[in-house]
C-alpha positions as CSV (number, residue, x, y, z in Angstrom):
1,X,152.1,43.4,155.5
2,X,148.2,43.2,156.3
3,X,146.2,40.8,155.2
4,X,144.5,43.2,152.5
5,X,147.9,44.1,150.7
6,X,148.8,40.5,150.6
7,X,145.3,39.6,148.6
8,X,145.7,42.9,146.2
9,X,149.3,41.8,145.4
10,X,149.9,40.2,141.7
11,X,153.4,38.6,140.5
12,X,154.7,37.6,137.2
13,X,152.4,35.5,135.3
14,X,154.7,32.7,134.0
15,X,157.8,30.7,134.2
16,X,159.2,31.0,130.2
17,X,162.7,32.1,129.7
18,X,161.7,34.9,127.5
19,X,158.9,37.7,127.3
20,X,156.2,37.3,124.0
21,X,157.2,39.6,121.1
22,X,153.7,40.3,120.6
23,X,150.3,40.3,122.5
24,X,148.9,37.3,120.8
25,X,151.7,35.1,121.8
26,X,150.2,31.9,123.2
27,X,152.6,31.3,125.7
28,X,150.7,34.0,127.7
29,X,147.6,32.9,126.7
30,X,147.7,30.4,128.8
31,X,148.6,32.5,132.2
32,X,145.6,35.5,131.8
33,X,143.0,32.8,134.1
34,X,146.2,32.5,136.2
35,X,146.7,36.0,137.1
36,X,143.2,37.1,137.5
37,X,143.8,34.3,140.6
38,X,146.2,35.8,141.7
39,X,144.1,39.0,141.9
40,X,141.4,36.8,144.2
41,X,139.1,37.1,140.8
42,X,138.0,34.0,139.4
43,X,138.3,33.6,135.2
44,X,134.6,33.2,133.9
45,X,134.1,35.4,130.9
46,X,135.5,34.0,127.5
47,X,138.5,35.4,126.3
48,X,137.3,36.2,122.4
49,X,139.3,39.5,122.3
50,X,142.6,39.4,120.3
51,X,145.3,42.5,120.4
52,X,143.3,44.0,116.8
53,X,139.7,43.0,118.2
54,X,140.4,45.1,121.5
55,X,142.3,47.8,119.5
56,X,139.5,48.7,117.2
57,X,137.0,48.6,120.1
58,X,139.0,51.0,121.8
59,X,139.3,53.3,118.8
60,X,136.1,53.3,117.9
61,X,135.2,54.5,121.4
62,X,137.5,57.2,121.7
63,X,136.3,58.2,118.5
64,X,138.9,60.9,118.1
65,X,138.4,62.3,114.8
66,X,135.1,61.9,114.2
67,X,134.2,63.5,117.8
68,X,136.6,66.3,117.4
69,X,134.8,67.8,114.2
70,X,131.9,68.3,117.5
71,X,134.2,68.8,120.4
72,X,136.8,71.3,118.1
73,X,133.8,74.1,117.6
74,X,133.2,75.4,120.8
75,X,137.0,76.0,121.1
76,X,136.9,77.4,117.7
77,X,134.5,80.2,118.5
78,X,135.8,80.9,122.3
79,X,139.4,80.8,121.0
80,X,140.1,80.3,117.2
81,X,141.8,78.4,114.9
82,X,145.1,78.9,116.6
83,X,143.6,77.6,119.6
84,X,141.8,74.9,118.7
85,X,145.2,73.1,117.6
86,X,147.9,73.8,120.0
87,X,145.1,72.9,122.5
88,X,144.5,69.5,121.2
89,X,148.5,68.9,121.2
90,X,148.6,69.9,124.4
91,X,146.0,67.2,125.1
92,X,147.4,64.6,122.7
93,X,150.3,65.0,124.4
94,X,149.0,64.8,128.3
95,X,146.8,62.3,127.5
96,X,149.1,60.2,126.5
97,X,151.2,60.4,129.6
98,X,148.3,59.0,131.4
99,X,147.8,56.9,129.3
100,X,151.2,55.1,130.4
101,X,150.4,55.3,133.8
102,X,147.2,53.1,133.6
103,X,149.0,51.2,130.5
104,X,151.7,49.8,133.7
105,X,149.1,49.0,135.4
106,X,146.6,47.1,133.5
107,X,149.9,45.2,132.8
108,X,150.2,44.2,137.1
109,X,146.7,44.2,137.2
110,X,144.7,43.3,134.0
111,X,140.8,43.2,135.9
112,X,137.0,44.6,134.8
113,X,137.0,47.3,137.8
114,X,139.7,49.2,136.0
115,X,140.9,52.2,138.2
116,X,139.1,51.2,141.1
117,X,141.0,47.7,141.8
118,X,144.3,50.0,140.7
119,X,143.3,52.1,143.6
120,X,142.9,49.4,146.1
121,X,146.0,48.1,146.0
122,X,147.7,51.3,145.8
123,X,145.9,53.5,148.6
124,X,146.9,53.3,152.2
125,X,144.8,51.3,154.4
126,X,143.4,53.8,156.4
127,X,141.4,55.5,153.2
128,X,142.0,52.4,150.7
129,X,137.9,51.2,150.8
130,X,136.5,55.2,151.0
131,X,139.3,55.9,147.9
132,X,138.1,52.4,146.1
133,X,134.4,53.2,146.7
134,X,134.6,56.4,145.4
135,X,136.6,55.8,142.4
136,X,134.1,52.6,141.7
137,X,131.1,54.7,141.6
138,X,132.9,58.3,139.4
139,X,133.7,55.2,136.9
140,X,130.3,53.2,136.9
141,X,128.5,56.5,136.7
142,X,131.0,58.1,134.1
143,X,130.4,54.9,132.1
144,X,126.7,55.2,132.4
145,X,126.9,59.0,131.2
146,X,129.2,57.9,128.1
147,X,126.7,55.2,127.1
148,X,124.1,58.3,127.3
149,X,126.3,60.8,125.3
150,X,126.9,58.5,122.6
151,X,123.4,57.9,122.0
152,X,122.1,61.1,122.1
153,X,125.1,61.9,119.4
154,X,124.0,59.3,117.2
155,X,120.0,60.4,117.5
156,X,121.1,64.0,117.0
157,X,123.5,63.5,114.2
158,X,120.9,61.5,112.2
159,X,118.5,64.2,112.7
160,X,120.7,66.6,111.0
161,X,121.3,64.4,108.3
162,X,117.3,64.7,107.5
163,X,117.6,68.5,108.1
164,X,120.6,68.7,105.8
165,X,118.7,66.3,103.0
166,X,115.1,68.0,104.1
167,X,115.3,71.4,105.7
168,X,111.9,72.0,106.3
169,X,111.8,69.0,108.9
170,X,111.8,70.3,112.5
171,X,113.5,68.2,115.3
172,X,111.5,68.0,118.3
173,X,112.7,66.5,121.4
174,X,110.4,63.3,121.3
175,X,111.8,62.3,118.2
176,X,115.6,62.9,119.8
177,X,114.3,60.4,123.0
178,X,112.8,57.7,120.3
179,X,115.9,58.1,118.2
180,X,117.6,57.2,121.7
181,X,115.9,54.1,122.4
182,X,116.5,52.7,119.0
183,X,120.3,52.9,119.3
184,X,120.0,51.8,123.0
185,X,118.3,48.6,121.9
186,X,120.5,47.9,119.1
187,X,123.2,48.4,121.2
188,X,121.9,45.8,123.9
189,X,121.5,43.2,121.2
190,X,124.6,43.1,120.1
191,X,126.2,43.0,122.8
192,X,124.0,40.1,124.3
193,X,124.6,38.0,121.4
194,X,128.0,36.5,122.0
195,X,131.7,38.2,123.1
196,X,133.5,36.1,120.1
197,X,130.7,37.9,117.8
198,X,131.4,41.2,119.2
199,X,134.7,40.9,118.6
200,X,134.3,40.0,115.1
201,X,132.5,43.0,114.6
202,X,135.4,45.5,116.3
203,X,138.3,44.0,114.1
204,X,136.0,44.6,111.0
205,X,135.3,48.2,112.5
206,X,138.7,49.4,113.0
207,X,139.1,48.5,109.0
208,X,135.9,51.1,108.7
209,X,137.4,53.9,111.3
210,X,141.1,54.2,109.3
211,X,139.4,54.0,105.2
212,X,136.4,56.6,106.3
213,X,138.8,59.2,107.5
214,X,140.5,58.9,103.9
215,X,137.1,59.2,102.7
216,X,136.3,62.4,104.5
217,X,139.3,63.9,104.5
218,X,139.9,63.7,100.5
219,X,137.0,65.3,99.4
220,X,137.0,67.9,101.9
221,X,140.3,69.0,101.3
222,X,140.3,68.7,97.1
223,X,136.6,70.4,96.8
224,X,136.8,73.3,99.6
225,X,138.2,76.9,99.3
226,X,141.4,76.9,101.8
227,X,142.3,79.3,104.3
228,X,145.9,80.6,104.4
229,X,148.4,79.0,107.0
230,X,148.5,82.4,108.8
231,X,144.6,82.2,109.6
232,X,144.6,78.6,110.7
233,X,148.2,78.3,113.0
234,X,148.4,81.9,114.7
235,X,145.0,83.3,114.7
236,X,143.3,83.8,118.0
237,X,140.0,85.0,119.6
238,X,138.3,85.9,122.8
239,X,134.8,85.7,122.0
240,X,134.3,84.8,125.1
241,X,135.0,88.1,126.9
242,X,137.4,86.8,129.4
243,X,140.1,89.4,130.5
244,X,143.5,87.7,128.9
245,X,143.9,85.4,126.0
246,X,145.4,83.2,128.1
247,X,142.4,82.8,130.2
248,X,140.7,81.8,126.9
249,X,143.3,79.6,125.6
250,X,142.9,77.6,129.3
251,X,138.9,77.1,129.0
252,X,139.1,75.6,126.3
253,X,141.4,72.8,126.6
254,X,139.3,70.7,128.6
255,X,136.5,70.7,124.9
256,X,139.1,69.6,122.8
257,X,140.9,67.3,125.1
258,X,137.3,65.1,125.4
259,X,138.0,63.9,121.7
260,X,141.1,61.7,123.6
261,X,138.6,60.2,126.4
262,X,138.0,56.5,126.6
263,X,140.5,54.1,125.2
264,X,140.5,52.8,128.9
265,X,137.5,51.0,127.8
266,X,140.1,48.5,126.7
267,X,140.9,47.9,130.4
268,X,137.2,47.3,131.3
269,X,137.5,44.8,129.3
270,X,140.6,42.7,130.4
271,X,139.2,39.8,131.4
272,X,138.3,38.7,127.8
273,X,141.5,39.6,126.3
274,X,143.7,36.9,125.4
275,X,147.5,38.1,126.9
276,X,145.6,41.1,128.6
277,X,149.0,41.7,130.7
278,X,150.2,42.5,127.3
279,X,147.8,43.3,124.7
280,X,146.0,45.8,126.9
281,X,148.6,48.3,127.4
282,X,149.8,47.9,124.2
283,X,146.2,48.7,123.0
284,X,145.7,51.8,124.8
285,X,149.2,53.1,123.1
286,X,148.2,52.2,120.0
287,X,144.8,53.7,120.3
288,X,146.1,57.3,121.2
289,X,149.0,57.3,118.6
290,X,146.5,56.4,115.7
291,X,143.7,58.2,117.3
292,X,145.7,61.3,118.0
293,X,147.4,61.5,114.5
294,X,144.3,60.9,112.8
295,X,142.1,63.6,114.8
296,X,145.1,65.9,114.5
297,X,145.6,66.0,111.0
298,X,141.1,66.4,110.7
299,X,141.3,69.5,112.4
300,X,143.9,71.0,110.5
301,X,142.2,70.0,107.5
302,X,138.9,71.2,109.0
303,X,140.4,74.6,109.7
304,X,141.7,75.1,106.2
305,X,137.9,74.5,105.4
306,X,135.9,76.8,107.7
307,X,136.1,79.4,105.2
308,X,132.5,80.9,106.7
309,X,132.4,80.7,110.3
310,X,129.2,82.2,111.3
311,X,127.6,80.1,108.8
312,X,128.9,77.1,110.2
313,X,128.2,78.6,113.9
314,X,123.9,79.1,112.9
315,X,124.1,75.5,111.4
316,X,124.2,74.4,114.9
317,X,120.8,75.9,115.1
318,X,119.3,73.5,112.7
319,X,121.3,70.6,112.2
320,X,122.9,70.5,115.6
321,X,126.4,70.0,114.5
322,X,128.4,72.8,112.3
323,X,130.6,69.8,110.6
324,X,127.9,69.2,108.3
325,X,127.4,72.5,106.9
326,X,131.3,72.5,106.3
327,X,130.8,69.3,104.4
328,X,128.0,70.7,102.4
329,X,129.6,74.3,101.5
330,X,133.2,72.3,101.1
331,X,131.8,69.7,99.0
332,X,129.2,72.1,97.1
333,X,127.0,68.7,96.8
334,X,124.0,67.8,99.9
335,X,124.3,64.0,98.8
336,X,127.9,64.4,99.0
337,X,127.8,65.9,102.4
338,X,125.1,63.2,103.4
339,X,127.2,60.8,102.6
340,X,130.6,61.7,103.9
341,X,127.7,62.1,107.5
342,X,126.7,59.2,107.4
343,X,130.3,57.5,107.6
344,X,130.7,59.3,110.7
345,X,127.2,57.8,111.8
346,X,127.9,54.6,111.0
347,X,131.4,54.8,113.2
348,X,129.4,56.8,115.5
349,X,126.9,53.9,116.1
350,X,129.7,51.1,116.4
351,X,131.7,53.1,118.9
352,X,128.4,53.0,120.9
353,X,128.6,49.5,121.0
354,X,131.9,49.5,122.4
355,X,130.7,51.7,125.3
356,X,128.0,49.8,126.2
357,X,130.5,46.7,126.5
358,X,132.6,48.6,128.5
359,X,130.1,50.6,131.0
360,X,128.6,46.7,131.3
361,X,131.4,45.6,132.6
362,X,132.2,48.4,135.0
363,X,128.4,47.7,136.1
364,X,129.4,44.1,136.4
365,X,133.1,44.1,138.3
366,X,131.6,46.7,141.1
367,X,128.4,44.7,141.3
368,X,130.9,41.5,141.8
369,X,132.6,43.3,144.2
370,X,129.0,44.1,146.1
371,X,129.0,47.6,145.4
372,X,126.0,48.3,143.7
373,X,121.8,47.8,144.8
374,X,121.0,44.0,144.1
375,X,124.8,43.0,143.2
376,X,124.1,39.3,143.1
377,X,121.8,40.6,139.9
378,X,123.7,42.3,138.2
379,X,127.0,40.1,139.0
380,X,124.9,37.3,136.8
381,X,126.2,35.9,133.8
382,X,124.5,34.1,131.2
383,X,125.5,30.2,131.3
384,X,126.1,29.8,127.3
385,X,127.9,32.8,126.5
386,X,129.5,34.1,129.9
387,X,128.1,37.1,129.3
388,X,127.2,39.9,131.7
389,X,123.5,40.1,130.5
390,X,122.3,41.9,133.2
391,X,124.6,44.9,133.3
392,X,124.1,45.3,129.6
393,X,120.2,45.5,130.1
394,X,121.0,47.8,133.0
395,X,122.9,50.3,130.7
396,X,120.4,50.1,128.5
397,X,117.7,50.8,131.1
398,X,119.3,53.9,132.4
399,X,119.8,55.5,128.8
400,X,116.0,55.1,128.1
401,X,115.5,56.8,131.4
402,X,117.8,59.6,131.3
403,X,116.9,59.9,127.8
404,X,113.2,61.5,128.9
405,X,115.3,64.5,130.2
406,X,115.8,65.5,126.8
407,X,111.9,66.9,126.5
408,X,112.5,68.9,129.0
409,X,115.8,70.2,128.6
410,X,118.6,69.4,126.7
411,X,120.7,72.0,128.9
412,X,119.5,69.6,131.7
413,X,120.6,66.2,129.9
414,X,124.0,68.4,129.3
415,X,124.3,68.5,132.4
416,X,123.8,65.7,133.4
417,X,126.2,64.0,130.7
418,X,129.3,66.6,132.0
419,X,129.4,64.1,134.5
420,X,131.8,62.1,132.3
421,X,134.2,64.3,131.8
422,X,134.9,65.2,135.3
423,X,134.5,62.0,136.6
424,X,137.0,60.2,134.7
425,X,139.8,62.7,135.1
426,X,139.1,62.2,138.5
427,X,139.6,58.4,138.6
428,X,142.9,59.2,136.0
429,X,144.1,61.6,138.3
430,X,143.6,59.2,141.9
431,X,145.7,56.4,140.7
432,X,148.5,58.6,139.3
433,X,148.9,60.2,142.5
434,X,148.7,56.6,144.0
435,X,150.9,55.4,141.5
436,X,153.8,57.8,141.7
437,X,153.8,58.0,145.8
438,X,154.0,54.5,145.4
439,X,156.9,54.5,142.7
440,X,159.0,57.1,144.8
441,X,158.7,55.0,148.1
442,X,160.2,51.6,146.5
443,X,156.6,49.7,146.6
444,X,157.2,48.1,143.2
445,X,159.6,45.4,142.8
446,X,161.1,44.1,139.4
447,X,158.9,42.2,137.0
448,X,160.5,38.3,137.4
449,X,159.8,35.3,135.4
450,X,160.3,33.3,138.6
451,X,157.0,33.4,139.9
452,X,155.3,35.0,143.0
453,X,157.4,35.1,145.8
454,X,154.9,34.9,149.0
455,X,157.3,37.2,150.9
456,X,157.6,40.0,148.3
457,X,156.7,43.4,150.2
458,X,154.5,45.5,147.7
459,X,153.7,44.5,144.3
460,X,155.5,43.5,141.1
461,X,155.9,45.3,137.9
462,X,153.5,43.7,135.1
463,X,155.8,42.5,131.7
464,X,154.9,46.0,130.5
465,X,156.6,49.0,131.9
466,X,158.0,52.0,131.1
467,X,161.7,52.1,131.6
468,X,163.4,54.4,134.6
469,X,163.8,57.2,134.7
470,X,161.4,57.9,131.8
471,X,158.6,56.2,133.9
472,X,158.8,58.5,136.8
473,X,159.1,61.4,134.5
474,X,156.0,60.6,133.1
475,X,154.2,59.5,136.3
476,X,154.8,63.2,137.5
477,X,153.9,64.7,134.3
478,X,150.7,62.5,134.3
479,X,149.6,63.9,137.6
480,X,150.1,67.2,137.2
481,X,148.0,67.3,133.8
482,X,145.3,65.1,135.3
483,X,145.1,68.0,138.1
484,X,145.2,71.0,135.6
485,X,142.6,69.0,133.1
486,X,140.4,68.4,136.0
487,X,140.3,71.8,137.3
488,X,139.6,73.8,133.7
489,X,137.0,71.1,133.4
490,X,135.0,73.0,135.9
491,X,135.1,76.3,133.8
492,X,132.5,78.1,131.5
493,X,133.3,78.7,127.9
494,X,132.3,82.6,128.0
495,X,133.2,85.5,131.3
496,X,129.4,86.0,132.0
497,X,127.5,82.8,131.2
498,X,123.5,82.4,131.0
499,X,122.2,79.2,132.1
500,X,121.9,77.8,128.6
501,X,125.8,78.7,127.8
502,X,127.0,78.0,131.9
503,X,129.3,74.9,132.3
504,X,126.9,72.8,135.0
505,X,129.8,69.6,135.7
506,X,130.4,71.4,138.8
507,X,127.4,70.8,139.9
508,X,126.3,67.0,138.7
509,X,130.1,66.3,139.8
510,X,129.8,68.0,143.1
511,X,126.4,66.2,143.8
512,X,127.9,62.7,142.8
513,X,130.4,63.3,145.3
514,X,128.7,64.5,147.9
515,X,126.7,61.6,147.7
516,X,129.2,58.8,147.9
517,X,130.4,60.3,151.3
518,X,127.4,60.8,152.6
519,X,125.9,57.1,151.9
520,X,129.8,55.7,152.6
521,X,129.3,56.9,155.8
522,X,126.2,55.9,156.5
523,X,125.8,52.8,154.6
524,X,128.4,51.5,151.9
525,X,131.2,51.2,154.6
526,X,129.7,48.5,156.7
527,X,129.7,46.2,153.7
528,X,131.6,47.4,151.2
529,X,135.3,46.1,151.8
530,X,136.5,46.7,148.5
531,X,137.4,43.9,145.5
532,X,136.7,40.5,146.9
533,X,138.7,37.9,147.3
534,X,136.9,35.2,145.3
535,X,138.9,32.4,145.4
């Protein structure tokens, strides 16, 4: 075995007779700085996070049903009601295959870098650093994107709050960027206060994500007119003109199935998790069981609700989002509807906390590994709080600037933010692939209390795994909806689209990959050797 494999490899992390019953046992408390040595990192941020601290940070940021009252309508119109839901269970239920492939893994390998360390120690050598650079730098950016996206949500939904309260105020684009940098430096300050702080304030948060879907959902239900089962379960379109409802049915998956991105946001943060080989897989099933029941049962009450489609189809118009003309016509009351908005903007605003956490960190494990322009920068952390500082201000920084786009264009910022979508399935789908060539060719060995044997071939199975054959199963099963995803990502929502209504990932996605090979080539692989062995 080379070199290379033998400083990517990571054994069992401790000698007890018996495995913890639960994430916060303290008997693995005690071996998280040990494995991270193992993995050549050494253990410098402070582990605040607890199993219901990291679980409601990564619930907030997947933000399933709050994001799916957005994400559910262009499905809706494209391919109805009918549509709409057997898409998301589709999703719900691919998602959470790959889900378990990167829930084994964070359990061998519990690090910042996320996918991109996963990929270097699965990978052959002879494309291991191209594979790692590239899935480094889809990740980083993707992150980047998502700390975007959830800004520009949070400006825009406020601004149809005033519309809804006011309607003779007109949104213009400067107050959208202003709106922006408000939430970007409110962001960045709480997240540069202290880690122990921040996750005070996700425990509390969860608490706020489970009561305000009973608070939306009960009014809306009780107060609105209901449509009959027949028009919500089996009704389909094809607004957008394609030439089978199958066609339409495929396009728009990959909308409904973005309300389920991000609870690996709990693996960016892994090295301030106490029992991360645990509580971090653990997390990410939580997070799409509750998330996924919760967003499932919003859109079938949202369904019943839409008793007025077109009206709710022109509200995007004025208050950018059709959910809150279904709240005001459901509810019959614009402070009730203002109201039940402004839960989801107050959940809205701490999920974009968690993503700036998370996109910090990617910033900060692939400027660690001397990935990124002025590394030693942004590999900085504060001396009091162990805090990656920098790569929070650097998040911050690129939001304000790709924020000016939005006076432009906001087809152009659209754009731009696609990039998330694509980018992460990618980054899912690489180290499933790697993962199940891996798993079929023996590389894995038995998780073992016994320690790290030096002459192990391969790596060893983290104190979380799925049993065999069900872990294969779902290994395959992962892959193949990681590839499908990935390729209806790339798809308009009508046959014939304008530029305004034309799906432009292709393009940001094609461009960001275009450009890692070419600067790989020229630059990135005569320093960049993948995650360093610090210690």
């Amino acid at each position: 075995m080379s070199d290379t494999d033998m400083e990517l490899r990571v054994g069992s992390t401790s000698n007890h007779a018996s495995l913890p019953k639960h994430s916060g046992d303290r008997q693995y408390c005690s071996q998280d700085d040990e494995t991270l040595r193992k993995l050549g990192k050494r253990p410098l941020l402070q582990r605040n996070f607890g199993f219901m601290s990291i679980l409601g940070l990564s619930c907030t940021v997947m933000l399933s049903w709050e994001g799916i009252l957005v994400t559910s309508v262009p499905s809706l119109l494209i391919g109805g009601p009918a549509a709409v839901i057997w898409a998301f269970v589709v999703n719900w239920v691919g998602f959470t295959s790959v889900y378990g492939v990167m829930a084994e893994l964070a359990s061998i390998a519990p690090t910042a870098g996320g996918q991109y360390h996963w990929v270097a120690m699965l990978a052959p050598q002879s494309c291991r650093k191209f594979l790692t650079y590239l899935t480094a730098w889809l990740s980083t950016l993707a992150w980047q994107a998502n700390a975007v996206t959830a800004s520009y949500l949070i400006a825009t939904t406020l601004q149809g709050i005033v519309v809804l309260t006011r309607p003779s105020y007109i949104p213009l684009p400067w107050h959208t960027m202003l709106l922006i940098w408000a939430n970007a430096v409110f962001a960045f300050a709480i997240n540069s206060t202290t880690g122990r702080l921040l996750a005070r304030f996700e425990g509390l948060i969860l608490l706020l994500h489970l009561l305000g879907f009973i608070g939306i959902l009960v009014p809306l239900v009780y107060f609105s007119p209901h449509n009959k089962a027949s028009d919500v379960f089996t009704t389909l379109y094809n607004n957008g003109g394609w030439p089978t409802q199958g066609l339409a049915f495929l396009v728009s998956l990959p909308s409904v199935g973005s309300s389920l991105i991000g609870a690996d946001c709990a693996v960016h943060m892994s090295e301030e998790i106490q029992s991360a080989a645990i509580a971090v897989p653990q997390a990410l099933f939580y997070t799409i069981f509750i998330n996924g029941s919760l967003a499932f049962s919003m859109i079938i009450a949202l369904l019943f609700c839409i008793t007025d489609l077109s009206a709710a189809e022109a509200a995007a118009d004025t208050m950018f989002y059709p959910f809150l003309q279904v709240f005001q016509s459901g509810v019959k009351s614009t402070a009730g509807a203002c109201v039940m908005a402004s839960i989801i903007l107050v959940l809205a605003i701490a999920g974009g906390i968690g993503v700036y956490a998370s996109a910090s960190r990617m910033v900060w494990s692939f400027a660690r590994d001397r990935g990124l322009p002025f590394d030693k920068y942004f590999a900085k952390l504060t001396k009091d709080s162990s805090l990656p500082v920098h790569a929070i201000f650097l998040t911050m920084f690129v939001t304000v600037i790709l924020s000016l786009i939005v006076l432009g264009s906001s087809v152009a910022l659209a754009a731009l933010l696609s990039l998330v979508v694509g980018a992460l399935y990618t980054s899912y789908l690489l180290v499933c692939v790697l993962t199940l060539w891996r798993r079929v060719t023996g590389y894995f060995q038995p998780f073992t209390l016994a320690g790290l044997d030096d002459q192990i071939e391969g790596l060893r199975w983290g104190p979380w795994k799925i049993p065999e054959p069900f872990g294969t199963i779902n290994n395959v099963f992962a892959c193949a909806y990681s590839a499908f995803l990935l390729f209806w990502s790339f798809w308009p929502q009508v046959y014939m689209p304008t530029p305004e209504s034309a799906n432009w990932s292709a393009l940001v996605y094609g461009s960001v990959i275009i450009f890692c090979i070419i600067w790989y080539a020229v630059k990135a692989r005569k320093y960049f050797k993948g995650p360093v062995k610090e210690i």
